[in-house]
N, CA, C and O of each residue as an XYZ file, in Angstrom:
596
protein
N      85.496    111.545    174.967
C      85.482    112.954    175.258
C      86.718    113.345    176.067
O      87.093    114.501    175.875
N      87.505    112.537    177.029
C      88.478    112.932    177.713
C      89.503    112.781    176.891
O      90.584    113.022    177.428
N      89.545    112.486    175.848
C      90.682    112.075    174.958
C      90.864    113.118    174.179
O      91.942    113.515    173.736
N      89.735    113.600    173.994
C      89.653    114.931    172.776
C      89.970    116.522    173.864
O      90.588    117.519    173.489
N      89.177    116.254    175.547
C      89.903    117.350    175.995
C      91.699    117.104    176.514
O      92.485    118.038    176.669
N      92.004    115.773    176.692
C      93.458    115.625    177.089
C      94.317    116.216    175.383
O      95.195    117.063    175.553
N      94.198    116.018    174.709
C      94.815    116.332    173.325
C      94.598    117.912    173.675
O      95.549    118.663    173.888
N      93.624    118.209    173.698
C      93.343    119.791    173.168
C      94.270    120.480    174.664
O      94.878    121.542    174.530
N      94.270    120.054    175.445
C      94.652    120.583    176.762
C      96.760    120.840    176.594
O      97.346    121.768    177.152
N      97.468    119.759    175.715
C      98.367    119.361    175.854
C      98.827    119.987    174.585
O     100.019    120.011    174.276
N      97.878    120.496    173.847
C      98.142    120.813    172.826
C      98.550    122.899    173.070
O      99.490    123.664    172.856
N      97.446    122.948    173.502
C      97.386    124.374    174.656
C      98.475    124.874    175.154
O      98.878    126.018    174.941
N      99.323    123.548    176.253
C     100.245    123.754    176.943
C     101.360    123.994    176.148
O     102.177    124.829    176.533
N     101.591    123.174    174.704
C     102.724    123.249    174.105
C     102.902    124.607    173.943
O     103.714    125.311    174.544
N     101.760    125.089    172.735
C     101.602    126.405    172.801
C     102.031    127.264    173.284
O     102.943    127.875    172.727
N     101.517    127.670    174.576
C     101.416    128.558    176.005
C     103.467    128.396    176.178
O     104.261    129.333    176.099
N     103.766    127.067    176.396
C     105.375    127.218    176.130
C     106.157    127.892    175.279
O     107.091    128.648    175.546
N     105.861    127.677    174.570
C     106.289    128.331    173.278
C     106.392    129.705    173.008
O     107.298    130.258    172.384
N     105.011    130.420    173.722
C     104.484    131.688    173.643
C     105.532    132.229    174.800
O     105.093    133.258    175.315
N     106.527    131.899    175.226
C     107.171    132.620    176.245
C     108.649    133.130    175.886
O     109.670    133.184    176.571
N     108.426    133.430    174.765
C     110.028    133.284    173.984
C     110.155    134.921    173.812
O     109.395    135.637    173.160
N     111.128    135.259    174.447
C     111.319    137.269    174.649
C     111.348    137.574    173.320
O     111.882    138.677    173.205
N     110.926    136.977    171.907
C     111.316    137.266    170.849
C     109.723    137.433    170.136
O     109.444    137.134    168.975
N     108.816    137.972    171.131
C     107.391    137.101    170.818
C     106.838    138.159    169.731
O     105.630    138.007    169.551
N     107.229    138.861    169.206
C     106.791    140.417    168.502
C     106.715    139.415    166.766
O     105.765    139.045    166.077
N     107.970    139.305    166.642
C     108.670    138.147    165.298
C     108.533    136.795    165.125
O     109.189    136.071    164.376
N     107.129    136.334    166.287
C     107.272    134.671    166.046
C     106.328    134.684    164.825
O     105.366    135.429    164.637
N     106.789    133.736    164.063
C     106.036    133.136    163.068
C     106.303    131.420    162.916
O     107.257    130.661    162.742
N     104.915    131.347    163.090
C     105.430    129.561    163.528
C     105.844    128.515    161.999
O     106.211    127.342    161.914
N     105.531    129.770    160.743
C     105.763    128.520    159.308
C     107.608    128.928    159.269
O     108.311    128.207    158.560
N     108.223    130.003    159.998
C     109.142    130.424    159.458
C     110.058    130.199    160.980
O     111.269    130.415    161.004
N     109.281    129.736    162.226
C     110.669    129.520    163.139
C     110.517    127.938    162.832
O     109.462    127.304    162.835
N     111.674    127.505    162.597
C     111.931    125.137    162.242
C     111.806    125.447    164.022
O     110.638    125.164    164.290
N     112.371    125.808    165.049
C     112.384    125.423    166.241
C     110.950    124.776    167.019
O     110.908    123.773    167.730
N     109.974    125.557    166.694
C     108.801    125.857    166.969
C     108.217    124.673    166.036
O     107.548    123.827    166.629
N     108.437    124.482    164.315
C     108.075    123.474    164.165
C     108.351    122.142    164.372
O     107.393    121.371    164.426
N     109.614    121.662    164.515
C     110.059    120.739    165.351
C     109.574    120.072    166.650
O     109.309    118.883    166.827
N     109.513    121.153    167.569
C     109.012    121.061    168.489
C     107.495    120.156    168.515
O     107.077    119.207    169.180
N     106.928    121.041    167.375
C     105.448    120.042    167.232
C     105.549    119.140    166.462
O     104.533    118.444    166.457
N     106.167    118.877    165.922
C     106.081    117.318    165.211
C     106.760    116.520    166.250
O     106.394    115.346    166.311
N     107.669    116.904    167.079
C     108.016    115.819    168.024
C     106.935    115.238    169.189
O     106.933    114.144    169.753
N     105.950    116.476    169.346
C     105.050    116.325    169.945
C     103.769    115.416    168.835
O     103.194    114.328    168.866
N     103.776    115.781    168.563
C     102.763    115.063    167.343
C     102.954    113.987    167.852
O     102.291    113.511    168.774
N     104.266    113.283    167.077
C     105.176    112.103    166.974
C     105.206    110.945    168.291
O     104.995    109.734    168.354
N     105.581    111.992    169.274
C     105.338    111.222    170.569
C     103.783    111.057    171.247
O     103.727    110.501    172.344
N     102.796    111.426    170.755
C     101.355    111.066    170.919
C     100.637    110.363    169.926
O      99.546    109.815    170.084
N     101.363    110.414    168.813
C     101.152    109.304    167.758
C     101.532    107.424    168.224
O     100.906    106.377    168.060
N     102.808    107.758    168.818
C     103.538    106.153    169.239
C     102.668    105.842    170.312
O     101.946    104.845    170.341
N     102.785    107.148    171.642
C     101.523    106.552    172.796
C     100.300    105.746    172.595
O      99.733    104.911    173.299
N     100.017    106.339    171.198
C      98.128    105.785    170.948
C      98.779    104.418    170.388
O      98.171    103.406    170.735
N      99.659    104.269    169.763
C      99.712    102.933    168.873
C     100.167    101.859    169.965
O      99.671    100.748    170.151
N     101.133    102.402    170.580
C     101.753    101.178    171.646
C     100.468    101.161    172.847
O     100.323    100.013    173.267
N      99.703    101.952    173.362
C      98.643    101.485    174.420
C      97.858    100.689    173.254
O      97.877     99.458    173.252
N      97.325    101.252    172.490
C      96.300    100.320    171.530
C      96.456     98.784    171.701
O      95.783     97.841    172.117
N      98.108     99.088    170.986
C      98.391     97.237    170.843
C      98.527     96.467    172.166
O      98.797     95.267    172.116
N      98.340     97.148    173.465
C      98.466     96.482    174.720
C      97.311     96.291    175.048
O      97.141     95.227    175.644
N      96.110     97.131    174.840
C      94.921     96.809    175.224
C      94.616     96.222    174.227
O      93.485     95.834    174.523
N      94.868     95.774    172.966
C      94.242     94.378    172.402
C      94.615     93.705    172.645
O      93.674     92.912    172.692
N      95.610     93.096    172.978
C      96.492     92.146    173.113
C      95.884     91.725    174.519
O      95.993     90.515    174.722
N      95.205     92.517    175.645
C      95.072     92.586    176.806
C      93.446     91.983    176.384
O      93.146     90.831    176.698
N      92.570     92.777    175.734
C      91.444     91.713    175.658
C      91.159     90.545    175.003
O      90.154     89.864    175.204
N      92.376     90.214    173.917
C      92.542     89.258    173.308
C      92.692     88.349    174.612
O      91.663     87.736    174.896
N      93.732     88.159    175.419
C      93.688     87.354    176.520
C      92.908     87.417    177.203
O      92.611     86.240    177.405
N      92.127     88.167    177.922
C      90.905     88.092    178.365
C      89.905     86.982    178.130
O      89.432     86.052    178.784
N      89.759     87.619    176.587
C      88.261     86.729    176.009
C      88.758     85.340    176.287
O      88.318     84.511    177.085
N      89.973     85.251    175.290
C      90.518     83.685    175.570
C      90.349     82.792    176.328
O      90.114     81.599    176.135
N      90.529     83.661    177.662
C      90.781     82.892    179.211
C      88.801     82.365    179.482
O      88.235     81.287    179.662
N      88.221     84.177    179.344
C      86.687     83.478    179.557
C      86.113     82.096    178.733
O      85.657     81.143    179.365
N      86.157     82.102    177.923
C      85.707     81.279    176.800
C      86.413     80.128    176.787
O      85.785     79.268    176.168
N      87.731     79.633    177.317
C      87.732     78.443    178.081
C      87.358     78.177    179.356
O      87.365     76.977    179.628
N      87.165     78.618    179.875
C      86.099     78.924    181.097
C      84.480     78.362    181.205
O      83.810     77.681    181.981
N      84.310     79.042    180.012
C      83.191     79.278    179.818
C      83.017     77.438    179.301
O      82.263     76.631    179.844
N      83.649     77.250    178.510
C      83.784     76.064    177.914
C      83.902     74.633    179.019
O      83.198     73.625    178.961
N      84.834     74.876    179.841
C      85.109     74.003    180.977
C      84.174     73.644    181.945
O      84.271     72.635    182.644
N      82.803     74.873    182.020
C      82.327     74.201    183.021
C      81.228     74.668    182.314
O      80.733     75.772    182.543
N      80.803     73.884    181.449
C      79.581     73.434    180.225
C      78.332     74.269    180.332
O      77.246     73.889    180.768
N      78.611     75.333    179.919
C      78.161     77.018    179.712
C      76.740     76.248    178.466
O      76.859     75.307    177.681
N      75.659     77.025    178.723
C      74.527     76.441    177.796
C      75.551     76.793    176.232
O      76.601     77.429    176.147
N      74.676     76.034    175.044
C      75.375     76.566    173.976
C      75.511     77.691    173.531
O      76.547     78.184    173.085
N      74.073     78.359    173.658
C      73.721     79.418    172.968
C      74.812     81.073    173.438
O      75.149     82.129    172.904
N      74.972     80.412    174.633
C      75.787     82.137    175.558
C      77.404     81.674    174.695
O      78.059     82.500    174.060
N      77.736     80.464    174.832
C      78.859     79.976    174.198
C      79.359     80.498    173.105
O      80.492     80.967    172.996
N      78.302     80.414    172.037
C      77.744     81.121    170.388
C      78.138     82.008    170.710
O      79.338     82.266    170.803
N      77.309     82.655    170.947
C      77.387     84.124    171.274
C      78.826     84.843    171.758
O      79.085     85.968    171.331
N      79.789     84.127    172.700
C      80.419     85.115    172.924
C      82.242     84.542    172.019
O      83.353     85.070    172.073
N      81.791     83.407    171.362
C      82.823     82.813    170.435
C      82.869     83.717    168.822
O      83.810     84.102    168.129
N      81.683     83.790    168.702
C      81.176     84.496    167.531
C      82.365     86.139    167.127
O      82.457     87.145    167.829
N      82.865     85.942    166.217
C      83.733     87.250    166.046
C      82.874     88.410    166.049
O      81.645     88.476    166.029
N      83.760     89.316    166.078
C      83.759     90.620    166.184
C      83.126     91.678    164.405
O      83.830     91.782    163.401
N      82.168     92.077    164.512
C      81.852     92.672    163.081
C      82.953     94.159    163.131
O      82.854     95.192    163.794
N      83.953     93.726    162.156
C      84.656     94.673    161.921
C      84.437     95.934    160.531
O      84.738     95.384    159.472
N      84.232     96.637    160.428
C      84.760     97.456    159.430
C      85.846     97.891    158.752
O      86.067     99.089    158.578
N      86.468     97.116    158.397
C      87.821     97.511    158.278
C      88.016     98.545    156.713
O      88.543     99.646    156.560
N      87.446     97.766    155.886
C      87.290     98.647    154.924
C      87.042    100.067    154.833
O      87.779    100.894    154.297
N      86.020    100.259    155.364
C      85.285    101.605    155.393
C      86.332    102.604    156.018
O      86.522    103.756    155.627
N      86.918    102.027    156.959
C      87.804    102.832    158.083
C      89.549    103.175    157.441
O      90.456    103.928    157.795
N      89.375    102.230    156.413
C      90.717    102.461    155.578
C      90.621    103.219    154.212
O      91.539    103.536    153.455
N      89.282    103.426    154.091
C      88.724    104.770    152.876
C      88.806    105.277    153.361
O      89.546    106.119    152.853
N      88.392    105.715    154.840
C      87.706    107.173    155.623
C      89.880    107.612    155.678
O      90.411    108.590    155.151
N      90.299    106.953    156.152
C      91.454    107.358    156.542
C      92.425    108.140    155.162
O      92.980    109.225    154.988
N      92.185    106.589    154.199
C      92.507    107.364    152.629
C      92.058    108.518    152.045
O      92.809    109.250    151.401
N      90.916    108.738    152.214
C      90.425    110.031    151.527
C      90.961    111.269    152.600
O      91.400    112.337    152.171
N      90.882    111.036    153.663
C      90.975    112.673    155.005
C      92.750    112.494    154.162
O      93.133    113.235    153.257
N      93.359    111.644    154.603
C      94.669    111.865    154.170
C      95.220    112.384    152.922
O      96.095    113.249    152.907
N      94.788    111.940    152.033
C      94.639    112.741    150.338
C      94.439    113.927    150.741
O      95.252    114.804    150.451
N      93.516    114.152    151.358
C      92.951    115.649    151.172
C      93.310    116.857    151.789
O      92.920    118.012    151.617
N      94.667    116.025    153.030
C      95.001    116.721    153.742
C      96.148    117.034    152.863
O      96.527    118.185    152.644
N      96.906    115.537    152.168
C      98.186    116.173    151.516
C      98.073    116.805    150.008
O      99.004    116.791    149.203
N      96.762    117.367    149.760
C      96.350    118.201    148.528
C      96.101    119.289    149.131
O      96.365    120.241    148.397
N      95.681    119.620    150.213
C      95.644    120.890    150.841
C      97.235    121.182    151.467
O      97.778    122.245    151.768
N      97.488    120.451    151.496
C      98.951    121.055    152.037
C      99.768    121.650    151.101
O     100.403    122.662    151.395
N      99.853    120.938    149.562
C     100.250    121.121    148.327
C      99.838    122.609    147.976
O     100.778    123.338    147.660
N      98.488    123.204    147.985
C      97.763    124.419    147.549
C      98.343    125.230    148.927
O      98.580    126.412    148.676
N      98.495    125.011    149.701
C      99.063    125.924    151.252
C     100.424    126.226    150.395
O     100.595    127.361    149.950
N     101.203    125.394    150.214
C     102.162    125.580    149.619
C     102.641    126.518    148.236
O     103.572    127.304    148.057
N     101.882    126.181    147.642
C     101.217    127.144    146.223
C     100.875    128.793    146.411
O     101.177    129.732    145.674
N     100.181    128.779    147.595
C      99.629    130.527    147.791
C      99.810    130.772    148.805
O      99.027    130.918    149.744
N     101.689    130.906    148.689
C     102.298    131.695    149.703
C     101.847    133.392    149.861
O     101.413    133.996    148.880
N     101.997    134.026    151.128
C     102.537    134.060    152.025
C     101.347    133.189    152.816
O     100.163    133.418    152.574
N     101.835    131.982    153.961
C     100.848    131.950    154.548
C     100.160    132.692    155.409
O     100.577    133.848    155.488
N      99.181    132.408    156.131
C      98.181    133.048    156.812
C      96.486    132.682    156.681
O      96.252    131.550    156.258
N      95.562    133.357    156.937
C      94.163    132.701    157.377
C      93.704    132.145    156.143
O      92.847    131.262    156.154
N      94.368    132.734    154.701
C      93.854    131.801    153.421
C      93.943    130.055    153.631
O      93.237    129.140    153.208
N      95.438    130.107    154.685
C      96.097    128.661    154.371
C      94.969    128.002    155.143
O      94.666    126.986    154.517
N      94.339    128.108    156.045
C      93.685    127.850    157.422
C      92.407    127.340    156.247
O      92.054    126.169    156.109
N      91.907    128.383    155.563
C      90.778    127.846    155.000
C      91.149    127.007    154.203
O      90.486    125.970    154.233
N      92.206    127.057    153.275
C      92.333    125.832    152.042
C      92.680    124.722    152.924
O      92.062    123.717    152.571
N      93.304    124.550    153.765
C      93.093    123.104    154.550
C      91.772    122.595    155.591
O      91.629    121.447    156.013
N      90.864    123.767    155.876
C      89.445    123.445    155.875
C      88.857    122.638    155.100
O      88.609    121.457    155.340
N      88.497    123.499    153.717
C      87.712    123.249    152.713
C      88.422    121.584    152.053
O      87.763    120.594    151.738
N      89.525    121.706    152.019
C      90.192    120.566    151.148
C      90.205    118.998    152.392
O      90.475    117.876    151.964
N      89.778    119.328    154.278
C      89.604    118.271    155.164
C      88.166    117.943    154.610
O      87.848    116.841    154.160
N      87.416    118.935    154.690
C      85.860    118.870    154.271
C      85.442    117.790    152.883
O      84.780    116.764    152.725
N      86.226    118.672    152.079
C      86.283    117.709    150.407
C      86.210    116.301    150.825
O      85.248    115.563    150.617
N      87.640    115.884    151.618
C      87.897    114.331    152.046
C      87.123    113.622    152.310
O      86.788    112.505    151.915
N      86.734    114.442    153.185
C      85.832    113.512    154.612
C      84.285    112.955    153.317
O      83.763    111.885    153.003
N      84.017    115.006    152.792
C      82.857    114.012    151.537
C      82.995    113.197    150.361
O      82.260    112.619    149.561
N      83.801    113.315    150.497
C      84.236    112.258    149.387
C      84.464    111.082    150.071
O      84.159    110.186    149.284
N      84.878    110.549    151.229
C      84.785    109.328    151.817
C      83.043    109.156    152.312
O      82.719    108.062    152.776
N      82.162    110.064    152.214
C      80.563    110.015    152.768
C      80.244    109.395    151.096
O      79.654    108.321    151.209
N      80.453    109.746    149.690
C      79.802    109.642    148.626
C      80.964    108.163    148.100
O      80.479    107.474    147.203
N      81.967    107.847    148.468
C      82.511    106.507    148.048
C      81.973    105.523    149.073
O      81.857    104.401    148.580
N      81.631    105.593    150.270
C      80.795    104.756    151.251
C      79.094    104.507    151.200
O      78.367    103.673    151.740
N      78.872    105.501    150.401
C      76.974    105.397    150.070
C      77.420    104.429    148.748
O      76.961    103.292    148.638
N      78.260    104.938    147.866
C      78.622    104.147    146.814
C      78.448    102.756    146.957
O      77.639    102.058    146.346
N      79.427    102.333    147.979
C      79.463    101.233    148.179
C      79.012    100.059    148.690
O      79.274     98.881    148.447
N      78.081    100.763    149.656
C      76.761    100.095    150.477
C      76.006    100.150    148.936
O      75.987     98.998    148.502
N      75.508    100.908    148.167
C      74.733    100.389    147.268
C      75.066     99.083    146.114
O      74.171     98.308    145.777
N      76.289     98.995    145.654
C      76.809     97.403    145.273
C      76.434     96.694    145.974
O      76.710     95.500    145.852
C-alpha cells in the first residue's frame, strides 16, 4: 500500500510541476515532447529503482537463507525444521509471465487504436481502459485454461 501511495504521490508532484508553466491555457500533454519526455524519464528512472532494489534484496535474502541453513545445519537442527526451511520456494513463474504478456499486448493494441482515432482526448482514456480490461481477461480465461490441463 505505501508503494502504490509513494507512486501516486510522485506521480502528483511531477504533474503539479509541470502545471506551472505561464503557458498553461495551450498545454496539451500528447502535443508538448517536453512534458512527454519529462515522463518517460520519470517512468524510466522508477522503472531501474524497482529493478536494481529488487535485485539487492534478493540477492540480500539469498544470503541470508544461506548463512541460516548452514547454521542451522552446524549445530544439528532436528530434521524436519531443516526440510522445511531447505525446501524451495513455490514459484509461479509462468502465470506471472502470461499475466504480464497479455496486460502488455493489450496495452500496445490500445495504444495502436489511441493512435487510429485521433484527435486525442477522453475517447483515448477509454480505449486504453477497455483494451487494459480485455488483457487482464484474457490472462483470467488463459489461466482457468490452464489450471484445467
Amino acid at each position: 500500500m505505501k508503494k502504490i501511495k509513494t507512486t501516486l504521490l510522485l506521480i502528483m508532484i511531477a504533474v503539479a510541476v509541470q502545471a506551472q508553466d505561464e503557458n498553461q491555457n495551450n498545454f496539451d500533454p500528447f502535443k508538448n515532447r517536453e512534458f512527454l519526455m519529462d515522463a518517460l524519464h520519470i517512468f524510466t528512472m522508477l522503472i531501474a529503482i524497482y529493478i536494481i532494489t529488487t535485485f539487492i534484496l534478493n540477492m540480500v535474502k539469498a544470503g541470508l537463507d544461506s548463512r541460516l541453513r548452514s547454521r542451522l545445519i552446524d549445530r544439528q537442527a532436528p530434521e524436519n525444521i531443516v526440510m522445511q526451511l531447505l525446501k524451495p520456494e513455490k514459484k509461479e513463474g509462468g502465470n506471472t509471465i502470461l499475466q504480464w504478456v497479455c496486460t502488455l499486448a493489450s496495452i500496445g493494441i490500445g495504444l495502436t487504436l489511441v493512435g487510429f482515432f485521433k484527435p486525442f482526448g477522453l475517447h483515448s482514456v477509454a480505449i486504453m481502459a477497455f483494451s487494459i480490461a480485455a488483457g487482464l481477461l484474457s490472462y483470467y480465461w488463459f489461466s482457468k485454461k490452464r489450471d484445467n490441463i
